[in-house]
Every structure is written in C-alpha cells, then in structure tokens.
TIKEPA-489287 format. One line per 3 residues: number of its first residue (from 1); for each residue x, y, z of C-alpha. Coordinates in steps of 0.5 Angstrom, whole numbers, always signed. Example, Ala and Ser with C-alpha at 12.3 -4.5 7.8 and 13.67 -1.06 7.14 Angstrom:
# residues 2
1> +25/-9/+16 ~ +27/-2/+14
# end
This chain:
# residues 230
1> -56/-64/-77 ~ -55/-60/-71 ~ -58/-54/-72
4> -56/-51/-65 ~ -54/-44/-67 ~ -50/-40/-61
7> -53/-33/-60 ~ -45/-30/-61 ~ -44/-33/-67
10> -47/-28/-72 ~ -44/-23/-68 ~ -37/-26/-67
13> -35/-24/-75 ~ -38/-17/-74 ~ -33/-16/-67
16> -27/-18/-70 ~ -28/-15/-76 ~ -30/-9/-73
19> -23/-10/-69 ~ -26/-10/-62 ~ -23/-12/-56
22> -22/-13/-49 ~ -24/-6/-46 ~ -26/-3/-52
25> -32/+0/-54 ~ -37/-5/-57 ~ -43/-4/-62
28> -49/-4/-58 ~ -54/-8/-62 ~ -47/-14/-61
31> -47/-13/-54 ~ -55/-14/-54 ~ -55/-20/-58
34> -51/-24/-54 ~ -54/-21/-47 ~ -59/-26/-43
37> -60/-31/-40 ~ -56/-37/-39 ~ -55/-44/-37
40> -47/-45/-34 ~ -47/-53/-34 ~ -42/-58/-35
43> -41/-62/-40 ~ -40/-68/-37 ~ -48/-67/-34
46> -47/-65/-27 ~ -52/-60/-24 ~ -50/-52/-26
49> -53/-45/-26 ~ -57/-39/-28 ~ -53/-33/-31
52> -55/-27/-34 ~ -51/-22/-38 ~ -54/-16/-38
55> -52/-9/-41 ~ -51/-5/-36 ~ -43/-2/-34
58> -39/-6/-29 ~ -32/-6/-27 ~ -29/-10/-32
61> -34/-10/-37 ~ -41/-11/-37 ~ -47/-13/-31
64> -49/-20/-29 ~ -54/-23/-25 ~ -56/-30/-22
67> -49/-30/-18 ~ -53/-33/-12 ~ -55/-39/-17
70> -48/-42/-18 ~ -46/-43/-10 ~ -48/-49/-9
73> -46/-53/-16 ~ -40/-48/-19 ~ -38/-45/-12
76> -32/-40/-17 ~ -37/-37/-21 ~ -41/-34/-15
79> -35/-29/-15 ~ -37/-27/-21 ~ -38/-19/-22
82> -39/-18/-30 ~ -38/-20/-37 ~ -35/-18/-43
85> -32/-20/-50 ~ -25/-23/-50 ~ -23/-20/-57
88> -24/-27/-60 ~ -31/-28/-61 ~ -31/-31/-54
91> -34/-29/-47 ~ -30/-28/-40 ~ -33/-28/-33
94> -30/-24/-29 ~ -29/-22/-22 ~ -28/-16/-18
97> -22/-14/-18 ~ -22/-16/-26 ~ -20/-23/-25
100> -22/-27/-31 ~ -26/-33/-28 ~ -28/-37/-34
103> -27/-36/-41 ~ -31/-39/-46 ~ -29/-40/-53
106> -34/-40/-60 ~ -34/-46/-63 ~ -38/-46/-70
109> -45/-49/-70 ~ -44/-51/-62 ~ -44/-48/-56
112> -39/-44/-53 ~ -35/-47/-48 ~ -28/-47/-43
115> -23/-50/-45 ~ -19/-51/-39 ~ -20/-57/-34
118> -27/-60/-34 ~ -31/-57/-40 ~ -37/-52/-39
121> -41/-49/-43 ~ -45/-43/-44 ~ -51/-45/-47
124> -59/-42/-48 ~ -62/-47/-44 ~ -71/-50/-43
127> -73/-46/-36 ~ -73/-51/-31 ~ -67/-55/-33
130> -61/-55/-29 ~ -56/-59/-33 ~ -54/-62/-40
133> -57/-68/-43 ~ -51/-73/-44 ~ -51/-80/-47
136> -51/-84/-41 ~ -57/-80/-40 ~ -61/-81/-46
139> -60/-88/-47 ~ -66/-92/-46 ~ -72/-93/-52
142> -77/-87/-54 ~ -82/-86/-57 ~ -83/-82/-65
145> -90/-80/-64 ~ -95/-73/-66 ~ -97/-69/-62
148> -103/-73/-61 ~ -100/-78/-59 ~ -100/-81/-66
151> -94/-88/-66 ~ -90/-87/-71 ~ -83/-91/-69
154> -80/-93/-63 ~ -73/-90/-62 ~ -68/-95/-59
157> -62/-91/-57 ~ -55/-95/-55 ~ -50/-91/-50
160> -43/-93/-53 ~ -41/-88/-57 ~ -36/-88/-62
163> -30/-83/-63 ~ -34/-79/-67 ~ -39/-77/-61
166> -44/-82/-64 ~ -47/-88/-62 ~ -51/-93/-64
169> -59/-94/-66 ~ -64/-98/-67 ~ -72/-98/-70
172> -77/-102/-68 ~ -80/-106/-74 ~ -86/-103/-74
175> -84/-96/-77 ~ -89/-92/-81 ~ -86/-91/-88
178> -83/-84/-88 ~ -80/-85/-81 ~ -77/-93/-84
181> -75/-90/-91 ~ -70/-86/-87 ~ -66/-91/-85
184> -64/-88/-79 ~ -57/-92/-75 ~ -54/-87/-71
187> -56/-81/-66 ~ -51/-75/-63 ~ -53/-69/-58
190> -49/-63/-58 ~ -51/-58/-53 ~ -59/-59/-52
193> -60/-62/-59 ~ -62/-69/-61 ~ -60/-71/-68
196> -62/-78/-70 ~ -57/-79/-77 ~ -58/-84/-83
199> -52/-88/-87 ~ -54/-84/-92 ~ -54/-77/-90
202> -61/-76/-88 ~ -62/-72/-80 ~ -67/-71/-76
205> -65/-66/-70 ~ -70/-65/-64 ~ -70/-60/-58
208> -71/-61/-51 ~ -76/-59/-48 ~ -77/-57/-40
211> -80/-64/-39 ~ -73/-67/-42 ~ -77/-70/-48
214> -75/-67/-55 ~ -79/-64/-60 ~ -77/-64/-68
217> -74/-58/-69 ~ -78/-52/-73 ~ -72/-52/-78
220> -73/-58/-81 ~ -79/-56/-84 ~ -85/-61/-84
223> -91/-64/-79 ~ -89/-63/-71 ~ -86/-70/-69
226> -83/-72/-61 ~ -79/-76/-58 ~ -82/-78/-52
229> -78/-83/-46 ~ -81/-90/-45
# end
C-alpha cells in the first residue's frame, strides 16, 4: 500500500482540534512540522517549482523563499509573499496584499493539493526533481532487482488506467519465488509513490529516487529491493 504520509497530516488533528485559525496564533512545534521545503507541481507531470515554508512573520502569515523558482513553470506562484494555515488542515499561499493564490487542501494518506482548476500538489519531493511521475511517464518494463544488481523479476508496467487510478501488470516468467508467490497484476502512483498490488491483498510500495528509478520503501520491512527502468 502507499505508505506517502503528508507532513501536515499529524499536525492538522492537533490545529483543528486546538481550534486554530486563519490569522490566529499557531503552536510552534505545528508551524515547525509542516515548514520546509517543498515541490509545487502539477498533477498532470507538467514542470513545477521549489518553495520553502519557513518560520519566519510575514504579511498574512508566514515567510516563504524560492518564489524566483516558479516564474517560468507556474508564473502566479512567483507572487507569492508567505504561507499560512487555512484552519482546515489545509496550507494557503498567499500574495502581499493577502490575496490567497492557491490552497491546498489535506487529503488522507495523500499528498495536499488544490482543487480548483488544474490540480497542484504540495508535495516532499528527490532533490533534482522537478515534476511528478505519471503513468504515462512510467509505463514501459523495469527490472526488480538488489542493490547489487542481483535480477529477481521483470516488471511490465501497462499505461491504461482504470477508474480507480490503476492499471495493468505484468511479470516476466522467470520471477524469483518470493517476488512470483506475490502475484502481483496491477500498480498505482500516488504523489512519488509507486505500489505494485496483488489480487489478494498483497503490496509493495516503492519511492522515487533523484535518478527517476524507486527503491522499496523503508516501511515494508525486509531486504532492499529496486525497480529500476529498461
């Protein structure tokens, strides 16, 4: 399963909980937990930017840094003057005159996006990386193989996706028997995750490296393993 975690997500319970709102005094140790730095991208793979949240007071909530980033790939984030909390668990960019530029709403076990016109995503992202994986992007055959290169299956991964947001895959026939035992037919991606699914039940989830190949990730337990492209 996707084992993505938003950094918001613990905090989001303890502001609304705690009643916090836009424009109200936040607990420093949740102002700590969502600040950093972040990829803004959209969700259909096109190119995006790098911002930081940071701690600091600005106008309307909380400094930012990075703006210069996205005047190229997302021109109306370069206005961009802070951040803050929107009192729904969600994160707003905001400009200087306090105009909300974007919002990004908390979804469980994914990563926060807008929901208004083409989705963005606010999202923890490999340095180097500029723009989300999609299925398109991925399709094709890998390789599930050690970190020393040891093969242990071949991966084929279909493009079409169903109503549910997965597609289609396929093993080669000479599958090592722990990987073959899994049975595994379909995959999804979900931010930069990567999980490959049985019909039974069983997962495995992968993350993206720097490089654009993924590697298990370190909640599944057990021996490294990569995907790594053909």
């Amino acid at each position: 399963m996707i084992r993505f975690v938003p950094r918001l997500a613990a905090s989001a319970a303890a502001l609304l909980v705690c009643g916090f709102a836009y424009g109200q005094d936040i607990d420093p140790d949740i102002l700590k937990a969502q600040a950093g730095t972040y990829l803004v991208a959209a969700e259909d793979g096109g190119a995006g930017c790098r911002l930081t949240l940071e701690t600091g007071e600005a106008i309307g909530g909380y400094s930012l840094s990075g703006q210069d980033s996205c005047i190229k790939p997302l021109p109306a984030l370069a206005e961009a003057y802070s951040w803050n909390f929107d009192g729904n668990g969600g994160v707003i960019l905001i400009d200087a005159t306090r105009k909300v530029l974007a919002r990004f709403v908390e979804n469980e076990g994914s990563p926060m996006k807008t929901e208004d016109g083409a989705a963005l995503l606010l999202i923890a992202a490999p340095d180097g990386v500029d723009r989300l994986p999609t299925v398109s992007s991925l399709a094709g055959t890998w390789t599930m193989q050690r970190p020393d290169g040891e093969r242990l299956c071949g991966v084929t991964l279909n493009g079409d996706v169903d109503a549910d947001g997965n597609a289609l895959l396929s093993l080669s026939e000479d599958c090592a028997a722990n990987v073959a035992r899994l049975k595994l037919a379909v995959w999804h991606i979900e931010g930069f995750g990567l999980t490959l699914m049985g019909r039974d039940g069983s997962s495995l989830g992968f993350d993206m490296r720097a490089d654009g190949n993924f590697d298990k990730s370190k909640e599944e337990g057990g021996k490294p393993l990569s995907l790594v492209r053909r």
